[in-house]
N, C-alpha and C positions, 0 to 999 in steps of 0.2 A: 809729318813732313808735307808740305805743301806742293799740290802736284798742277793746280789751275789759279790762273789771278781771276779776280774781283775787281773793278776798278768803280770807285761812287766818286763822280762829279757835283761840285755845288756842297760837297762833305759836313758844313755845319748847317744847313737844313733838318728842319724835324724830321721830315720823315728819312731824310741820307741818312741822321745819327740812327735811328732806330734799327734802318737796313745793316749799317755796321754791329748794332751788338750781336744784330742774327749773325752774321758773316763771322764777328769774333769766337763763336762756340763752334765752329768747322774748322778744325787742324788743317785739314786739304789745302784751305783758302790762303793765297797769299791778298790780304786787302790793301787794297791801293786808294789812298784819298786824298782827293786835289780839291785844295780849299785855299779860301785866301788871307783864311787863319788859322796857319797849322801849331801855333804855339798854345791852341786852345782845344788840340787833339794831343793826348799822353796818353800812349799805350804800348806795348813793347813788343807786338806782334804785329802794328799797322806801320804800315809803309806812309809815310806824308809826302805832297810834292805839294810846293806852295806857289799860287798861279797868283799876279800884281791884278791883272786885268783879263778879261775874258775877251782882250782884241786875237785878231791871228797869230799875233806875229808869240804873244806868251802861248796860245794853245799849243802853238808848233811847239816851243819850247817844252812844255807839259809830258808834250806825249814822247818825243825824245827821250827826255827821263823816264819815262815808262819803260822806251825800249832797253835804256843804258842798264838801269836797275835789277833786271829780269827778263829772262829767256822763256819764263813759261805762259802758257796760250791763257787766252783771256776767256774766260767761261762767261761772262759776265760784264755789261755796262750801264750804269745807270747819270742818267744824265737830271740832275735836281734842281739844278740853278734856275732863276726864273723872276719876273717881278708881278705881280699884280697894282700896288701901291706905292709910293716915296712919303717924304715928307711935304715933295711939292705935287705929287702927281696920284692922283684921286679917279677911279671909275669914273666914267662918264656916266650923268642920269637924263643929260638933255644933248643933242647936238650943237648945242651954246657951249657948251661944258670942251667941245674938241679942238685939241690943242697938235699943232702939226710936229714941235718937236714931244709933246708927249709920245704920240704916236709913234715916230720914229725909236725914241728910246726903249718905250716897249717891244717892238716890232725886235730889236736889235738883243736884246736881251731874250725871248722867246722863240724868235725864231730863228733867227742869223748864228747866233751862240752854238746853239742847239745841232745844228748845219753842219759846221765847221769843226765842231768833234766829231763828228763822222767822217767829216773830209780826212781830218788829218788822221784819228784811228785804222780805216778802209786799207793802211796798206799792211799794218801788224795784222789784221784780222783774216786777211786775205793770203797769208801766211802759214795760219793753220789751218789745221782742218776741226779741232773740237768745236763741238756747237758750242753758240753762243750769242745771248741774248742780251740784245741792245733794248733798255726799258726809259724813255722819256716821260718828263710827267706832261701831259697836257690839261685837259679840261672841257665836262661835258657842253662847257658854252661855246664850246669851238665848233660844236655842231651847227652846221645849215637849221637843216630839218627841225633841233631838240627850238630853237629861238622861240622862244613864243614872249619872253618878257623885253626883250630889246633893252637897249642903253650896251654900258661895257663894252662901247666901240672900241677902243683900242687893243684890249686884251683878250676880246672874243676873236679881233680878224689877229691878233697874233697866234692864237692857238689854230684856229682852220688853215692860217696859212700853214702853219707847221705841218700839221694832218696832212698837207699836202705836198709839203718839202719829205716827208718820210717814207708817204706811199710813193712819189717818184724815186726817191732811195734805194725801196725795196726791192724794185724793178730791175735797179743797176746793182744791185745784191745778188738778184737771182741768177744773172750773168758772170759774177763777177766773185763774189763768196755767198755760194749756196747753203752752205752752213748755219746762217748769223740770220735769227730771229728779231725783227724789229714787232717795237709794242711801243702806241700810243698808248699810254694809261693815265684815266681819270680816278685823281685816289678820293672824291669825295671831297666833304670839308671836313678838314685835319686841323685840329688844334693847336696852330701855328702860327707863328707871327703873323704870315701873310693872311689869313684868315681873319685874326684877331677882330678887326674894326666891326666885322661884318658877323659875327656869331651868333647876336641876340636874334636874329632872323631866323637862323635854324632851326629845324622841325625837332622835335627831341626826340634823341636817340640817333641823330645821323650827323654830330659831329665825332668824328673819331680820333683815339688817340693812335699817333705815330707807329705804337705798334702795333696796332690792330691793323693797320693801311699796310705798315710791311709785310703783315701775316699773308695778309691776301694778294698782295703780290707776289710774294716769293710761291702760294701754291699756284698762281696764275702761272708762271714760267716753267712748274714744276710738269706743270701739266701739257706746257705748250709744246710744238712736231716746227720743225725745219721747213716749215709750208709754203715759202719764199714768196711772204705777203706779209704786208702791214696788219696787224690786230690793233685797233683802235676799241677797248675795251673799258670798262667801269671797275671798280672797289669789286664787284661780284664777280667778275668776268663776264659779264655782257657784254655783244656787243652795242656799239653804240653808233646811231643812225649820224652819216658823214654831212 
C-alpha cells in the first residue's frame, strides 16, 4: 500500500523512464508522471497527468491534479524536462552562431520551467512535513569555474542561471519548508536523445546508460540530511565547483 508519492516531470525522458522502473518495484510509491505523452506510459500502478505545454498557466493546472488525485506527502521530485538541441537550434561553436530567440528558448525551457514547478509545488510541500527531495537535472557546463572549452552559450548560461534560481530557492526553503532537500544534478552524458549528436566525442566508458545515471542518483538522495542548501553535485556525488 502506498504510504509517500513520487512525482517525475518531463516523464518520457531517458533518464525519468529509467527513475520510474526503480520507483515501479517500491509498493510504498505512489508514482506520479507528468508528460506530454501519457498515451505512451501503460502501467497500472503509475498515476499519468498529461501537461499540453510547460507555460504556467498548464503547470498550475498539473499540479492541481496532483493535489485532486492524492492526499499523500510527496517524498520525492524530479524535474527532467530540458533542451539542449531542436531541429533548428544547434550549440553554439562561435559567437556568430548566437541567436537571441535561441537563447531565449533555451533560457525558457531550463530555466524558467524548472522555477515555476517549484513555484507552483512550494505550497503541497510546505504542507507536510516528510522529507523530501527535489532533484533537477542540470549540467557540469553550468559551472563558472569548470569552463575551460567555451562555446554552448546558451545552454551553459541556462544551467548557471538555474544553479542560481535554486540556490536562491533553497534559502526561501530553509525558511519556509525545512524539510525539502534541493539537488542540482549533473547525470554525465547519458545515452539519450539529447546527447545523441554529440557522443562520438566521448571518452570511453563515460557515456552512460539511463540506469546506471538513476542508480546513482537515487543512492545520492539516499544518502543526502535536510541540510537546507543546494547540493549541486555530479554522477558520483561530487561536488561541483559553482
Amino acid at each position: 500500500m502506498a504510504t509517500q508519492q513520487v512525482i517525475i516531470i518531463g516523464a518520457n525522458s531517458a533518464i525519468a523512464k529509467a527513475l520510474s522502473v526503480k520507483f515501479q518495484q517500491q509498493p510504498d510509491v505512489l508514482l506520479t508522471l507528468i508528460t506530454r505523452s501519457p498515451e505512451e506510459i501503460k502501467h497500472p500502478t503509475i498515476q499519468t497527468i498529461a501537461i499540453n505545454n510547460y507555460d504556467e498557466a498548464d503547470i498550475i493546472k498539473a499540479v492541481a491534479s496532483v493535489k485532486n488525485t492524492s492526499n499523500l506527502p510527496i517524498s520525492g521530485v524530479f524535474v527532467c524536462n530540458g533542451v539542449l538541441h531542436t531541429k533548428n537550434i544547434k550549440p553554439e561553436r562561435r559567437l556568430e552562431d548566437f541567436s537571441a530567440d535561441a537563447f531565449n528558448y533555451v533560457l525558457s525551457a531550463n530555466t524558467v520551467v524548472p522555477l515555476l514547478w517549484l513555484k507552483q509545488l512550494l505550497p503541497l510541500l510546505c504542507e507536510q512535513s516528510l522529507k523530501c527531495t527535489v532533484t533537477v537535472l542540470s549540467a557540469r557546463v553550468g559551472s563558472i569555474t569548470d569552463n575551460k572549452l567555451g562555446g554552448w552559450y546558451s545552454y551553459r548560461a541556462s544551467k548557471t542561471a538555474l544553479n542560481m534560481l535554486l540556490k536562491t530557492a533553497s534559502i526561501e526553503f530553509k525558511r519556509r519548508a525545512k524539510h525539502v532537500k534541493l539537488i542540482s544534478f549533473h547525470p554525465g552524458t547519458t545515452d539519450s536523445a539529447l546527447s545523441k549528436p554529440f557522443q562520438k566525442n566521448v571518452a570511453e566508458g563515460k557515456l552512460f546508460t539511463p540506469d546506471f545515471v538513476a542508480t546513482q542518483l537515487l543512492s545520492i538522495i539516499e544518502q543526502s540530511t535536510s541540510d537546507n542548501s543546494l547540493s549541486y553535485v555530479d554522477w558520483q556525488g561530487k561536488n561541483i565547483d559553482w
